[in-house]
N, C-alpha and C positions, 0 to 999 in steps of 0.2 A: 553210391546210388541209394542205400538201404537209409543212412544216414540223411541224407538228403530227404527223402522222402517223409522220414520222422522228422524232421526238422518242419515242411512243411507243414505236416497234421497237423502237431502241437501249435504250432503258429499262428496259423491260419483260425482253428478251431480257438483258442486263446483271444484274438483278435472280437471273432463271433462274439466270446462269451462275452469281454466286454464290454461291446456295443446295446447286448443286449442287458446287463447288470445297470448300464446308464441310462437304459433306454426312458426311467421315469423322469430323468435331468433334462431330456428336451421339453419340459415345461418347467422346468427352473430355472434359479440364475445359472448366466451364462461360466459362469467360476467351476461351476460343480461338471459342466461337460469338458472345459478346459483340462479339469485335474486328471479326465475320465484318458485323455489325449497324453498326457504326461505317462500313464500306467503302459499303455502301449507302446509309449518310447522305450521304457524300462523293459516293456515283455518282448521286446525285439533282440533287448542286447540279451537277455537270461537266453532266449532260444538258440542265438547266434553263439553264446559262451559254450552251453551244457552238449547240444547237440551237435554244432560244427565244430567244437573246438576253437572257436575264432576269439584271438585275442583283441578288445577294441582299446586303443590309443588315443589320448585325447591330448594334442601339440599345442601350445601355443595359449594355453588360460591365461598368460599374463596381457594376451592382446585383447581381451574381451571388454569390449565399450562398457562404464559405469557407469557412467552418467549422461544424460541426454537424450535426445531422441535418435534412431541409426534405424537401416535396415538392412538386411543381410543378404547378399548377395551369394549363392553355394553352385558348387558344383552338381552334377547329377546323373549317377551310374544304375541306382538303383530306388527298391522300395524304401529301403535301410532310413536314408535322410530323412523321407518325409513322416516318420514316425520318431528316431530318434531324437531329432535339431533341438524337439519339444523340451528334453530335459536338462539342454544344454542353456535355451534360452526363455524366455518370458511370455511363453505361448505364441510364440509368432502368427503372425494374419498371413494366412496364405494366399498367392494372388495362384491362380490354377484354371485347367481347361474346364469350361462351362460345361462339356459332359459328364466331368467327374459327380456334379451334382446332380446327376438322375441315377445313382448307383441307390440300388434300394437299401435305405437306413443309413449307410453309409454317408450317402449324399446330404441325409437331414442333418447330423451331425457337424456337416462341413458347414453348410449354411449356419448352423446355430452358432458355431464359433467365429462370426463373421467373416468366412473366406473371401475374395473378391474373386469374383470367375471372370473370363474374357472370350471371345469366341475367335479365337485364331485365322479361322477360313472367310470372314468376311468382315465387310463396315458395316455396323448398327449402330442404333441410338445409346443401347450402353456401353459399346467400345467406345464413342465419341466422351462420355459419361467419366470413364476409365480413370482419368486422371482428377477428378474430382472426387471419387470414391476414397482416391491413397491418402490423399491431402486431407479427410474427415476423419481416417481412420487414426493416422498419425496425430493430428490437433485433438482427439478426444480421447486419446487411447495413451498406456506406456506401453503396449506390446508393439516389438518392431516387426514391418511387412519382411518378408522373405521373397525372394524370385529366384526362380533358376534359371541364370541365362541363356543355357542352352536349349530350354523350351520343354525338351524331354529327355530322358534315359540317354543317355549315350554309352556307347565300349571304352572301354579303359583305356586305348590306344587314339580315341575321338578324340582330333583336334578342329572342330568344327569353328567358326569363328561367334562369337556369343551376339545373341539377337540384340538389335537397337534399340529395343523398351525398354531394356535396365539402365540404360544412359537418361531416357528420356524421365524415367523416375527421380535419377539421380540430381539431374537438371529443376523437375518439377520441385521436388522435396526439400531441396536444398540443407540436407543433414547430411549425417555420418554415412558412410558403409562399409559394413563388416564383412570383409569377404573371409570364404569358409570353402576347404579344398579336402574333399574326401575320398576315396579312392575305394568306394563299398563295391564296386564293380568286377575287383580281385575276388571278392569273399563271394558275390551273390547278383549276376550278373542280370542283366535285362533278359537277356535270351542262352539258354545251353543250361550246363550241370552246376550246380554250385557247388564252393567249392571248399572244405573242411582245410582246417589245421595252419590258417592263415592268418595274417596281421591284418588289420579295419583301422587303420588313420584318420580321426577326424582333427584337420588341422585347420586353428584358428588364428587369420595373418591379420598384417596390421593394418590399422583403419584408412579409409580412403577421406579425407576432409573434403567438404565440398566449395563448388568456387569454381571448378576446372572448366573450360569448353568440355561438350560432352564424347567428341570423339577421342579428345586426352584421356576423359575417366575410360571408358569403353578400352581402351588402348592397355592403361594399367592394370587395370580388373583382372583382361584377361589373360595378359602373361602374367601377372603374380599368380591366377589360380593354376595355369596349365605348366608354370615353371615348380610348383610346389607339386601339381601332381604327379610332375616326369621326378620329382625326389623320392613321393615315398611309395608310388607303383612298385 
């Protein structure tokens, strides 16, 4: 309990500080709020080392796309992913809930590193939009888009079946995908205690080529990530 709750202060407070040391970057280039995003990948894992004791693992580097365009498809337990992924890969574009961009400051910085937001609960004109935004991002960009198929947070025992946009992506873009199978859910869950003196698997499988019908990709995605997460749960 005691740990846990130090883990959050430092965290949390940590997180503050750097939003606001960057805060003069949202009128800069977009590189310097990028790097700003990288430092909280790094102050996630120091929190997660010093104060939980959690040891983080990283599986699978030899499966990391080099070359070309790809986006990364991950699983999703916790905070953990959407701060870490950063250090792992080339500042991924995030595609994310359109509310997350009215978090004050927080939200500015999402925007400035060009997230793509979507509004989940109904049809608009930028959901219709949706797939045209990936398609610009991808043709002017090396950073690869990221989704979590699952939509949101899920429990480490969630075997939910993964939403039909990451197909239609898959379908739209006609690149790589990186699928990525973490199990942060153990260490630091959506809801209850978190949880000291545990392993943090971030495991990186092998690429999905594209070409497939989309309920084939859909089909592989997600037993390769939910058969890799029943391994290292």
């Amino acid at each position: 309990m005691i740990r846990s709750l130090i883990f959050k202060i430092f965290f949390y407070l940590g997180i503050i500080l750097i939003c606001l040391i960057f805060l003069p970057s949202l009128l800069l280039p977009q590189k310097i709020v990028l790097f700003g995003g990288k430092i909280m990948g790094h102050w996630s894992k120091i929190c997660l080392n010093i104060f939980l004791s959690t040891k983080i693992i990283i599986k699978g580097k030899e499966n990391l796309i080099s070359e070309g365009k790809f986006f990364i498809a991950c699983s999703h337990q916790s905070m953990f992913e959407t701060f870490f992924i950063q250090t792992i890969f080339n500042s991924p574009v995030f595609i994310l809930k359109k509310e997350l961009l009215r978090i004050p400051v927080f939200g500015m910085y999402l925007k400035k590193i060009g997230s793509i937001s979507i509004d989940r609960d109904k049809i608009s004109k930028e959901n219709l939009g949706f797939s045209d935004k990936i398609k610009s991002v991808i043709n002017s960009s090396n950073r690869p888009i990221i989704i979590f198929p699952q939509a949101t947070r899920m429990a480490v025992e969630d075997r939910t079946p993964f939403k039909k946009g990451v197909s239609r992506i898959y379908e739209d873009l006609q690149i790589k995908c990186q699928p990525v199978a973490i199990n942060s859910g153990n260490i630091w869950p959506k809801s209850g205690k978190l949880k000291p003196n545990g392993i943090l698997v971030v495991s990186i499988l092998k690429e999905i080529e594209p070409g497939m019908e989309r309920k084939d990709f859909l089909n592989i995605l997600q037993n390769n990530i939910y058969q890799e997460l029943d391994k290292i749960i």
